[in-house]
NULUM-968418 format. One record per atom (N, C-alpha, C): residue in three letters; x, y, z negated. Coordinates in steps of 0.05 Angstrom, whole numbers, plus 5000, padded with zeros to 4 digits. Layout:
// residues N
ALAXYZ
...
//
This chain:
// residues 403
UNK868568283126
UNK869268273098
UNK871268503092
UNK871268593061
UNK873468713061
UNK875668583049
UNK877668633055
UNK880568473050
UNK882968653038
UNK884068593028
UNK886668683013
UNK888968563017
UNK890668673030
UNK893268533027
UNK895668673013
UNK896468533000
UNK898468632974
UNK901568542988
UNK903068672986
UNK905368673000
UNK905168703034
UNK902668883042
UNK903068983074
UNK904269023085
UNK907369203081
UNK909569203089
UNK911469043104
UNK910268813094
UNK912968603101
UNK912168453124
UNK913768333127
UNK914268123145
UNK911667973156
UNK910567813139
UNK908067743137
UNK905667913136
UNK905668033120
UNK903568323109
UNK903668503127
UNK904068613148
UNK902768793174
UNK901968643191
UNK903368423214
UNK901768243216
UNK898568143209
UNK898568083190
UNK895767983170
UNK894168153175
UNK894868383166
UNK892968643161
UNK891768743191
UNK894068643207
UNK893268813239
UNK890868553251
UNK892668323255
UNK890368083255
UNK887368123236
UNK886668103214
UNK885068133206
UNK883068343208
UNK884268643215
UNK882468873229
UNK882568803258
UNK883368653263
UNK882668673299
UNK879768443304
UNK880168303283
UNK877568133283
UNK875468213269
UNK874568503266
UNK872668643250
UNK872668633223
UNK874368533210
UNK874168633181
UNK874968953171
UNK874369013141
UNK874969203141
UNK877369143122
UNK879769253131
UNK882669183113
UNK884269393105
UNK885069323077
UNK886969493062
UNK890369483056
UNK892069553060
UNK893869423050
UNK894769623022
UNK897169473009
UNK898269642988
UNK900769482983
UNK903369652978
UNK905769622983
UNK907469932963
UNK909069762960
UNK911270022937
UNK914669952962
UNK914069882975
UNK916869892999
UNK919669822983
UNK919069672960
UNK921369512948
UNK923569392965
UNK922069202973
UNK924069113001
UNK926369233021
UNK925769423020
UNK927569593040
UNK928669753019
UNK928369782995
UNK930569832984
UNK932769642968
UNK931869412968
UNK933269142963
UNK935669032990
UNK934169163013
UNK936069173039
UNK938169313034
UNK938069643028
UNK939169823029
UNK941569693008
UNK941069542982
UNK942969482960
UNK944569312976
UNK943969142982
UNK945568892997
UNK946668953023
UNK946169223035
UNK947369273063
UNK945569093086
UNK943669003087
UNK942268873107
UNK939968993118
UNK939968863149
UNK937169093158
UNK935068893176
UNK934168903183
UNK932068723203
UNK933968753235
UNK933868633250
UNK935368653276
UNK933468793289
UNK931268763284
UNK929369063301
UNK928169293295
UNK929269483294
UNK928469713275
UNK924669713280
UNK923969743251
UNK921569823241
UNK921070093234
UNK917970143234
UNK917270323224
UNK915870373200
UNK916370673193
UNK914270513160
UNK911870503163
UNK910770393152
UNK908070313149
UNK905670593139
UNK906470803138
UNK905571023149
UNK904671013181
UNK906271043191
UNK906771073213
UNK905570893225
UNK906070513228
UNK904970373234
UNK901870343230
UNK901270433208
UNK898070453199
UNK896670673217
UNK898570943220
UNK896671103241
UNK896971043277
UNK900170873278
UNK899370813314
UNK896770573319
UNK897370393290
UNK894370203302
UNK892270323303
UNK891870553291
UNK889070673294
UNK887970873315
UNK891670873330
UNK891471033355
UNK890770813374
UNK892970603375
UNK891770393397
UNK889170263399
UNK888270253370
UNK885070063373
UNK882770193365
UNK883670443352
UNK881170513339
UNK879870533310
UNK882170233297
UNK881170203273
UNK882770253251
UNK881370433231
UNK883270483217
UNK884470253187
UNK886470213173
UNK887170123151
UNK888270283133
UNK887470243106
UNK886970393082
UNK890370353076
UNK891370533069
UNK893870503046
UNK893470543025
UNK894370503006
UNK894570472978
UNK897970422973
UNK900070452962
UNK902570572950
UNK901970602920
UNK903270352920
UNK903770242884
UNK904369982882
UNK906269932853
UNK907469702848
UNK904569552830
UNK905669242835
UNK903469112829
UNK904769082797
UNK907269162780
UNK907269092758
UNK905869292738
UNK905069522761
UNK902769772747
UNK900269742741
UNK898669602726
UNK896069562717
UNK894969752729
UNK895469992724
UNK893870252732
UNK893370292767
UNK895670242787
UNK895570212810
UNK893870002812
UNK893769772807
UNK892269572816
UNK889269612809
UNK888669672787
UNK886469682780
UNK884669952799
UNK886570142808
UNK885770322820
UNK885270232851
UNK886770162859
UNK886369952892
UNK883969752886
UNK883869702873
UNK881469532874
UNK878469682857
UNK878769882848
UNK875870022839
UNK875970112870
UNK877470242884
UNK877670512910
UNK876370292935
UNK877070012936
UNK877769892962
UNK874469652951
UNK873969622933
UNK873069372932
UNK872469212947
UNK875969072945
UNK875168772964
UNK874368572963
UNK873668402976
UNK871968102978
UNK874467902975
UNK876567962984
UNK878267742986
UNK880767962976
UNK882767822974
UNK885767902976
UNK888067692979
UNK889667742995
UNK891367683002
UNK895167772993
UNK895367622983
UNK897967592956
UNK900267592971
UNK901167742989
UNK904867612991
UNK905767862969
UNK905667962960
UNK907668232943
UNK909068182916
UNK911167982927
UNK912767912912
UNK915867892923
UNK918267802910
UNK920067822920
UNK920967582923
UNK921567542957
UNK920967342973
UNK923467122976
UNK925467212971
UNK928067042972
UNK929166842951
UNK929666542965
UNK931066422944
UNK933866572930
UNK934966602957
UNK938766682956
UNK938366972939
UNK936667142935
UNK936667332920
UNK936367242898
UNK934667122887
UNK934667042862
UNK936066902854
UNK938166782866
UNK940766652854
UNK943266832852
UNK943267052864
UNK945667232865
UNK946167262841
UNK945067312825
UNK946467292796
UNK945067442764
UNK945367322751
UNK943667432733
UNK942267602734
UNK941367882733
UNK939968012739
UNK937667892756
UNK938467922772
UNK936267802800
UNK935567642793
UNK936267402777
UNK934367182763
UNK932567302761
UNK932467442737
UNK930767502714
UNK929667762725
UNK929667892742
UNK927868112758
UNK925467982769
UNK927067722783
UNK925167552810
UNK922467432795
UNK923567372778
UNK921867252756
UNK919567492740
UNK920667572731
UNK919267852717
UNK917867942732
UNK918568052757
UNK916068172780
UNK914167992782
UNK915067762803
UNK913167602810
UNK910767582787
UNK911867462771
UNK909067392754
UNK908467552738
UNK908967772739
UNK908168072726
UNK906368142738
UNK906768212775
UNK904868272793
UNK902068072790
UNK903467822792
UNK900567612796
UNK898667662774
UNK899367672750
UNK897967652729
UNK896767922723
UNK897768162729
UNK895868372736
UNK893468282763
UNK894468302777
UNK891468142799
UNK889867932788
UNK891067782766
UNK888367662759
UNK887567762739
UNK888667932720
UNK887568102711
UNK884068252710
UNK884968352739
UNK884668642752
UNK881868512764
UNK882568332772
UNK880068122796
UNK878367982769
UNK878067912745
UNK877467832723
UNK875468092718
UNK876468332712
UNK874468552704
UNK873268762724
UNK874668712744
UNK874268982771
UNK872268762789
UNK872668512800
UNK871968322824
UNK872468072817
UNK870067992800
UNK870267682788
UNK869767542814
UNK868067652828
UNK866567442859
UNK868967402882
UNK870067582876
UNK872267592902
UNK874567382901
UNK875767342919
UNK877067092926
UNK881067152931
UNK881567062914
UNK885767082923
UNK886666882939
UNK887267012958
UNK889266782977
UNK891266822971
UNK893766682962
UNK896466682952
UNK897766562956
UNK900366672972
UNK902266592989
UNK903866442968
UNK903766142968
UNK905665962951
UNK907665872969
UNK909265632964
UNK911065562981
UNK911065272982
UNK912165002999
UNK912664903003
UNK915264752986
UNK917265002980
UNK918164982958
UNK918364932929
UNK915764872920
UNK915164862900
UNK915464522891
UNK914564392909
UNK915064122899
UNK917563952906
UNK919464132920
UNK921964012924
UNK921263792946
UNK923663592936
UNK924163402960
UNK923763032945
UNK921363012932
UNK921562802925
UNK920262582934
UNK922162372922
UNK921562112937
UNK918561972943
UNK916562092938
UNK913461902943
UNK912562202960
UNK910462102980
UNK909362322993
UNK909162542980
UNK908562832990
UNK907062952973
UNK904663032991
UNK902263022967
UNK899163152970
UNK898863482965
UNK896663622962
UNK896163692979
UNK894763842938
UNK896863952933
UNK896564092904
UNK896263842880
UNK894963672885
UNK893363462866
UNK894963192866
UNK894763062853
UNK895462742855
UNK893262612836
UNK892862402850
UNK890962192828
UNK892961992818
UNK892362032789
UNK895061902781
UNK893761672757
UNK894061432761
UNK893561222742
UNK895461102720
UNK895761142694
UNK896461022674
UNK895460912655
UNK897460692643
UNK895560472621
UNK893260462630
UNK892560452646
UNK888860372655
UNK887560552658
UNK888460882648
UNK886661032653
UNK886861212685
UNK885261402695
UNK885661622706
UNK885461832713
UNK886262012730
UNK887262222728
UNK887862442754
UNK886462612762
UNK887662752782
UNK888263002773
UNK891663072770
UNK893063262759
UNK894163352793
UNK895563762775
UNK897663792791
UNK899263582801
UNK900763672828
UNK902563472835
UNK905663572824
UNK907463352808
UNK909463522807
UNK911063672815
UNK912263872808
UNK913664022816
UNK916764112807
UNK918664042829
UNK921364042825
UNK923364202848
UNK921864572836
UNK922464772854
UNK925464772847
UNK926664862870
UNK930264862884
UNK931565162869
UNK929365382865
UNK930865682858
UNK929865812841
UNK930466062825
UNK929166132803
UNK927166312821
UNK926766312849
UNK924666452862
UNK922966292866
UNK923065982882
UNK921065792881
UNK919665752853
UNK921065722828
UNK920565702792
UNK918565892798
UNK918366152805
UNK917166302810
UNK913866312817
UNK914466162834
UNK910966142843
UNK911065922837
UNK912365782829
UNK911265532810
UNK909165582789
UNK910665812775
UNK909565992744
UNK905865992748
UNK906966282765
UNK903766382788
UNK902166152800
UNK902565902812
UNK900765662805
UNK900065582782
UNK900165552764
UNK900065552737
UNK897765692724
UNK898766042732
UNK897366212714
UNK895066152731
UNK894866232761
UNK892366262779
UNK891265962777
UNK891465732770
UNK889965472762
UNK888165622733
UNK889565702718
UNK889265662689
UNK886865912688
UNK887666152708
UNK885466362707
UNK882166382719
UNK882866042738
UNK880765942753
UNK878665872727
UNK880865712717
UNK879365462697
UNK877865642679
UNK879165972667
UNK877465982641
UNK875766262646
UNK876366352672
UNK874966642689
UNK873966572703
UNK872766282712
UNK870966232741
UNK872866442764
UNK875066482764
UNK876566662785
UNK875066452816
UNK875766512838
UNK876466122857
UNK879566302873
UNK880466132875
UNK883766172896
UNK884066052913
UNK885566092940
UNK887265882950
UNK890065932949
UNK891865742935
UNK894365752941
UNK894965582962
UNK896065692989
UNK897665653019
UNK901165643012
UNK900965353002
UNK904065293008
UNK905165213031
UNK906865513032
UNK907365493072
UNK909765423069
UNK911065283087
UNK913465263102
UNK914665533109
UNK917265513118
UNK918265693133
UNK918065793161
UNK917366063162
UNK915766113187
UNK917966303210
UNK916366213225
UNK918466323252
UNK917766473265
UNK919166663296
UNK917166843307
UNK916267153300
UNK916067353314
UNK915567583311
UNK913267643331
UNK912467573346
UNK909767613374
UNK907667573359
UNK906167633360
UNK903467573357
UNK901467803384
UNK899667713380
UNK897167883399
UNK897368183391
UNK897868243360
UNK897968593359
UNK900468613356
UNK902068393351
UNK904868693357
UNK905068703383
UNK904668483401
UNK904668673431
UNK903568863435
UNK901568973425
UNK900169163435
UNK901469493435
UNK903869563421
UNK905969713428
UNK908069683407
UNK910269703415
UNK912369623397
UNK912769743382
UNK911370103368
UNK911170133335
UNK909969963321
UNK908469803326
UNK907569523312
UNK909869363305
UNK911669233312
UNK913069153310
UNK913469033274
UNK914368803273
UNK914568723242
UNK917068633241
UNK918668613210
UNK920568583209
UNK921768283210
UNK924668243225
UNK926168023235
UNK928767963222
UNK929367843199
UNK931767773187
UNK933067563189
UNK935767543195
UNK937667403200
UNK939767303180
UNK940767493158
UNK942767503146
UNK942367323121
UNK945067253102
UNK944166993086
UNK941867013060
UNK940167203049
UNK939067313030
UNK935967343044
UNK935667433066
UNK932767413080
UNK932167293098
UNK933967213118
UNK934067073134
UNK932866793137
UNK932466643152
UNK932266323148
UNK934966213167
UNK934766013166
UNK937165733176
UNK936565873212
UNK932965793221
UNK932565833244
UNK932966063261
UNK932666373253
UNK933766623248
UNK936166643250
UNK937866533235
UNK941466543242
UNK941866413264
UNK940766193269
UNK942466003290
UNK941566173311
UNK938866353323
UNK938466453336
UNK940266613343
UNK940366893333
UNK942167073326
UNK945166923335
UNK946666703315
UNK948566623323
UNK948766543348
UNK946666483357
UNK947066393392
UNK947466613406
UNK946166843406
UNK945567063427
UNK948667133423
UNK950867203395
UNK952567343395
UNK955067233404
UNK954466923406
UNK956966743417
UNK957766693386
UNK956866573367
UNK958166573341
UNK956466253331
UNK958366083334
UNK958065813327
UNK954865773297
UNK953465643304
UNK950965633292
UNK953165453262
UNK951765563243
UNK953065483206
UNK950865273198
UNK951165043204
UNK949564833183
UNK950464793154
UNK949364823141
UNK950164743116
UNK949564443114
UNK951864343100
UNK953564113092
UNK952763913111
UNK951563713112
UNK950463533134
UNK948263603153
UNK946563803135
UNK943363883164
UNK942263713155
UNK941863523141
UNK939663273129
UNK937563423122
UNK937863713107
UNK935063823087
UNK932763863113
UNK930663753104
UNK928663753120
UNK925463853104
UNK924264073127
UNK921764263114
UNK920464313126
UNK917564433120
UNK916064463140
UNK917064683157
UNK915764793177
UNK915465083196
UNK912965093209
UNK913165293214
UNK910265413226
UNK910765673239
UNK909465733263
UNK909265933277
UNK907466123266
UNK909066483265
UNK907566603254
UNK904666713259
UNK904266553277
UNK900666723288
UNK899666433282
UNK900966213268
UNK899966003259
UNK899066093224
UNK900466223216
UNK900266353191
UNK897866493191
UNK898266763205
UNK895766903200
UNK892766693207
UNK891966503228
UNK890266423230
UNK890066173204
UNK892166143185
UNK891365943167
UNK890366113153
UNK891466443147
UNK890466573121
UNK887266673123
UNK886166683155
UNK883266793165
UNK881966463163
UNK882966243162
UNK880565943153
UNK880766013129
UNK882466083108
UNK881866123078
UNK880266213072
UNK880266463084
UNK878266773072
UNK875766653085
UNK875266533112
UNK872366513121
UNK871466213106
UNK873166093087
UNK872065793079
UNK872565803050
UNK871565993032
UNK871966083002
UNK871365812989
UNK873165742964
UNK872165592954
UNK869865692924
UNK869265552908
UNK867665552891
UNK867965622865
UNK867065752859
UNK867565922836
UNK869665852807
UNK871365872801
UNK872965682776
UNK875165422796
UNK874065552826
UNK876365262838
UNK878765442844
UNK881065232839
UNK883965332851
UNK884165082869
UNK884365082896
UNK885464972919
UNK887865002925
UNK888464782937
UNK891964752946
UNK892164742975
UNK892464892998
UNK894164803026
UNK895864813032
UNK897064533037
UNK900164573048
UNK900564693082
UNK901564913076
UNK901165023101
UNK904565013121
UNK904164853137
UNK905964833162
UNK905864613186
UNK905664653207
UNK905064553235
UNK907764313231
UNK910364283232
UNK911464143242
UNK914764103218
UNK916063863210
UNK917563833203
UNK919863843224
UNK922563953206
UNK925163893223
UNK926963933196
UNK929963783205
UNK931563783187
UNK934164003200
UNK934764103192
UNK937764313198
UNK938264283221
UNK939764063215
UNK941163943239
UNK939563953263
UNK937263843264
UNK935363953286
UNK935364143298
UNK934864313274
UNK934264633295
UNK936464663297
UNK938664753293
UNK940664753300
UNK941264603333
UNK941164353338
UNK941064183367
UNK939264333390
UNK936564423363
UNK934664533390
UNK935864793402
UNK936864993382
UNK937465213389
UNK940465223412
UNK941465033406
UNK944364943425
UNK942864823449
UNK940764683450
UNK939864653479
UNK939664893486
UNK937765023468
UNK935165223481
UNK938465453497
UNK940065503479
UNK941565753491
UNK943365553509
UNK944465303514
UNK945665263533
UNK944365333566
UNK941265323556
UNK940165303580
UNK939365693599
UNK941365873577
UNK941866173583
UNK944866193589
UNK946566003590
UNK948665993592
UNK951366113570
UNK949566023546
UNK951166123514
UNK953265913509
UNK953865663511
UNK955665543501
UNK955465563483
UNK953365413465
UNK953265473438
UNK954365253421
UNK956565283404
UNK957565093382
UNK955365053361
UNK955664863347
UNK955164773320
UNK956964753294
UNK956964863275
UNK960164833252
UNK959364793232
UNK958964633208
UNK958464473198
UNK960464633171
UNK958564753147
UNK960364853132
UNK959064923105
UNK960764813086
UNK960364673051
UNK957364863045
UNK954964663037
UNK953664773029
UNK953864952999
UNK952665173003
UNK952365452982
UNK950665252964
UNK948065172972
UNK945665082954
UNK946064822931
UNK944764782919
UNK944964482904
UNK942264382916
UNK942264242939
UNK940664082938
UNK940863772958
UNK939063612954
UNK939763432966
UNK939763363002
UNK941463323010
UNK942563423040
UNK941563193053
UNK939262783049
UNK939262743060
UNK936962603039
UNK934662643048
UNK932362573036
UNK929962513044
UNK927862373034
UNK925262303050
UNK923662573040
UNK921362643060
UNK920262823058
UNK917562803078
UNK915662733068
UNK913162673081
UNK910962823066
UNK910263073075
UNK907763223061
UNK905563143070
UNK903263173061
UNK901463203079
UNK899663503086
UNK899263493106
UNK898063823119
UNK894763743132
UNK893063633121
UNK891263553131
UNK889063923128
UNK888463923100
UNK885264143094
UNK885264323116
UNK887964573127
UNK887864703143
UNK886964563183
UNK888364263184
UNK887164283207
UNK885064123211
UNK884264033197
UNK880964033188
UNK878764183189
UNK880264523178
UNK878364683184
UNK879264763214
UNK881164783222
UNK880264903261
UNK883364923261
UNK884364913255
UNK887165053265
UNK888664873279
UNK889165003304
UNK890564903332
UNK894164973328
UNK895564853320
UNK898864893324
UNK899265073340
UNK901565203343
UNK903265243358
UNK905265103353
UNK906965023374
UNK910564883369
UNK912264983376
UNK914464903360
UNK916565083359
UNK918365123384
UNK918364813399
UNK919464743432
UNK918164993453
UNK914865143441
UNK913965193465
UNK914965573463
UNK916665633443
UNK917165953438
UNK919266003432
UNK921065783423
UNK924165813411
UNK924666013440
UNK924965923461
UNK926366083479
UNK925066343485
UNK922966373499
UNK921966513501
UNK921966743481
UNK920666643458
UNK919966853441
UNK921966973417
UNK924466813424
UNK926566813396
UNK928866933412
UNK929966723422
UNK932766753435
UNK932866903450
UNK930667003476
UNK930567243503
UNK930467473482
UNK928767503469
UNK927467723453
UNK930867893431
UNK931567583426
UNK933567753401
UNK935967923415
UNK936967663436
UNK939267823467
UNK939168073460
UNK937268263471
UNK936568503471
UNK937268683454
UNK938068503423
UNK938368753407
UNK940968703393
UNK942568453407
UNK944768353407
UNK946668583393
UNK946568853404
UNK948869033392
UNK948569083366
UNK946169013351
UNK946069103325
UNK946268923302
UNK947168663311
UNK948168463295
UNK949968523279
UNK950268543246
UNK951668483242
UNK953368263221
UNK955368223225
UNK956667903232
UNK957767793205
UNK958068123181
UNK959468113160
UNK957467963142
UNK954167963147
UNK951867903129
UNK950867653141
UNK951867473153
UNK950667323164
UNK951266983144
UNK953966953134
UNK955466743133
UNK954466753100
UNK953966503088
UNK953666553059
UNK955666643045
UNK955066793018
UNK956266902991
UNK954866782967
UNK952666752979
UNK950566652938
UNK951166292935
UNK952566322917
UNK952165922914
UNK950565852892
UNK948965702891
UNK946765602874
UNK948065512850
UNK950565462846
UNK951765272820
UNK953265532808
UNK953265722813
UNK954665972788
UNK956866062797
UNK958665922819
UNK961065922827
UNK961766212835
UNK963166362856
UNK963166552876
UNK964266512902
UNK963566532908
UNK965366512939
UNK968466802943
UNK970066792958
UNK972267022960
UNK970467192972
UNK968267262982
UNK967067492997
UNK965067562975
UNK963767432950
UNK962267472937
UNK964367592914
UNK966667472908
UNK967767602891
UNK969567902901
UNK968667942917
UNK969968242928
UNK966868462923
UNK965068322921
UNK962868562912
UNK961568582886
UNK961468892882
UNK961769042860
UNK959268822847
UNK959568922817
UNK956868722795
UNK955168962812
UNK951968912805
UNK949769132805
UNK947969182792
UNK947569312778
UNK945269372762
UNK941969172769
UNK940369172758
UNK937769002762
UNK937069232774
UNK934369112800
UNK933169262814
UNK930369322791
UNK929569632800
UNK928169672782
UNK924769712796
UNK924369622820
UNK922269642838
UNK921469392843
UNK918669382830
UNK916569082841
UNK917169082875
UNK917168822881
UNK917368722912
UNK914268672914
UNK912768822937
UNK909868842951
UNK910868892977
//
């Protein structure tokens, strides 16, 4: 098939792109390198230096043979998009090219209203674009897990059948996203349902959990492959710091009790959920929902696991327990269900069988480039500032779509 991935650059998006040409497709990516300059604002970097995706696009084609298309442009450009997709015509595409952070979009006004503005600026050009350029072709779109919060009755699986006064009903399931970035692809479910319903578009939105891990089958294959690894409080995850905090001898930061509990998933668990999408299209005018993640844990957990995992390298790793930044609820029921994806084939990975191996040995190594000033939160969810947040300068809105 041919494939498109929008936000290639990142984290997720080289990965994808390398996985998916290594299994014979023909793949594109397209990226405006927003991201790394949203690093550069905030002083933060990946703990493993990357390459650009120049570069990375021509060593995979030295190591395997196969080449991937670039394309360079923002998705809030009609004209770029529309042009990637007359040049590339893909069969499918693949959506992360948005800007990915809760804690950024709470930093403070601006960033609200950027996070917001991109995101569904970009989306709504792709359906646009896929409406008059590639009605047949299929969007996979990276949603979140986030989206429906932490509420008290299970959650399903996009839909609920819902009965009142005698009648019924299978609606969205509600949704009671935590950030104005989760609000975010809240929106983009919305529009991509609504573009299904009146463009015969079909979608899947993959509400993933938070994913772990940097290995996969092609970044071994030489370390200019390599994809980016964040730690710090704005890109980072919970699981990511405590790592990091272990290797440097620097007590792992739970926020407020560790009760918040979410999915995860291993990242070569990702790419193989996003290849059952593309090979299991749905039907023309359908928007599909997968909740995508292998395994629940609450804070406090990983946090325990990661204090085994490094006791057993001889880290002496603490635990410190300190006022949550977020507004959210720190001790709650949370039962999703993740059935459609392993239904269609998908085999787990767990988190017990790579934390060490693949996290904690791996990060050691680059131990000297930690740094310690970006790690501890500044963004609080309620408007407040913290004394480290109020020592940095206001900043102008970023003026670059995140792909």
């Amino acid at each position: 098939m041919r494939i498109l991935i929008l936000g290639g650059d990142g984290y997720l998006g080289w990965p994808t792109a390398m996985y998916l040409s290594a299994r014979g497709h023909d793949v594109a990516v397209m990226d405006n390198f927003a991201k790394r300059r949203w690093e550069v604002e905030l002083n933060v970097e990946p703990l493993i230096p990357i390459h650009t995706l120049h570069d990375r696009v021509q060593v995979w084609k030295e190591v395997t043979g196969r080449a991937i298309e670039l394309f360079v442009g923002d998705l809030r450009d009609y004209g770029a998009v529309r042009n990637a997709f007359g040049s590339f015509r893909p069969e499918a595409l693949v959506h992360y090219g948005e800007q990915p952070s809760a804690p950024y979009s709470m930093i403070d006004h601006n960033r609200a209203v950027f996070t917001q503005a991109n995101n569904l600026t970009g989306t709504l050009n792709v359906l646009w674009v896929m409406r008059e350029c590639a009605p047949q072709s299929h969007l996979v779109k990276l949603g979140t897990m986030g989206e429906y919060g932490t509420p008290n009755i299970d959650i399903e699986e996009g839909f609920i059948e819902i009965e009142y006064k005698g009648r019924k009903d299978v609606l969205p399931y509600p949704k009671q996203a935590g950030s104005f970035y989760h609000l975010s692809k809240v929106h983009d479910s919305h529009n991509i349902l609504f573009a299904c319903r009146a463009w015969k578009l079909r979608s899947t939105d993959l509400n993933q959990g938070v994913v772990y891990g940097i290995v996969t089958d092609e970044t071994g294959l030489d370390e200019r492959l390599t994809t980016s690894f964040h730690y710090d409080e704005v890109f980072g995850t919970a699981l990511n710091r405590f790592c990091v905090q272990a290797a440097i001898g620097m007590p792992l930061t739970v926020y407020g009790r560790g009760g918040q509990t979410r999915g995860f998933l291993d990242i070569r668990d990702t790419l193989r959920c996003v290849e059952l999408a593309i090979l299991n299209p749905p039907q023309a005018g359908e928007f599909r929902v997968f909740n995508q993640f292998t395994e629940t844990f609450n804070v406090l957990q990983l946090a325990e696991m990661v204090q085994q995992e490094g006791n057993k390298l001889g880290l002496n790793v603490q635990v410190q327990h300190l006022p949550n930044p977020r507004v959210e609820a720190e001790q709650h029921y949370y039962n999703p269900t993740h059935r459609k994806l392993i239904d269609l084939g998908l085999t787990p990975h767990l988190l017990s069988d790579v934390l060490l191996d693949s996290m904690l040995l791996g990060i050691r190594k680059y131990a000297s480039r930690v740094k310690r000033d970006i790690i501890m939160p500044r963004v609080r969810w309620d408007g407040t500032r913290t004394a480290a947040e109020e020592r940095r300068p206001a900043e102008a809105a970023p003026r670059a779509s995140g792909n």
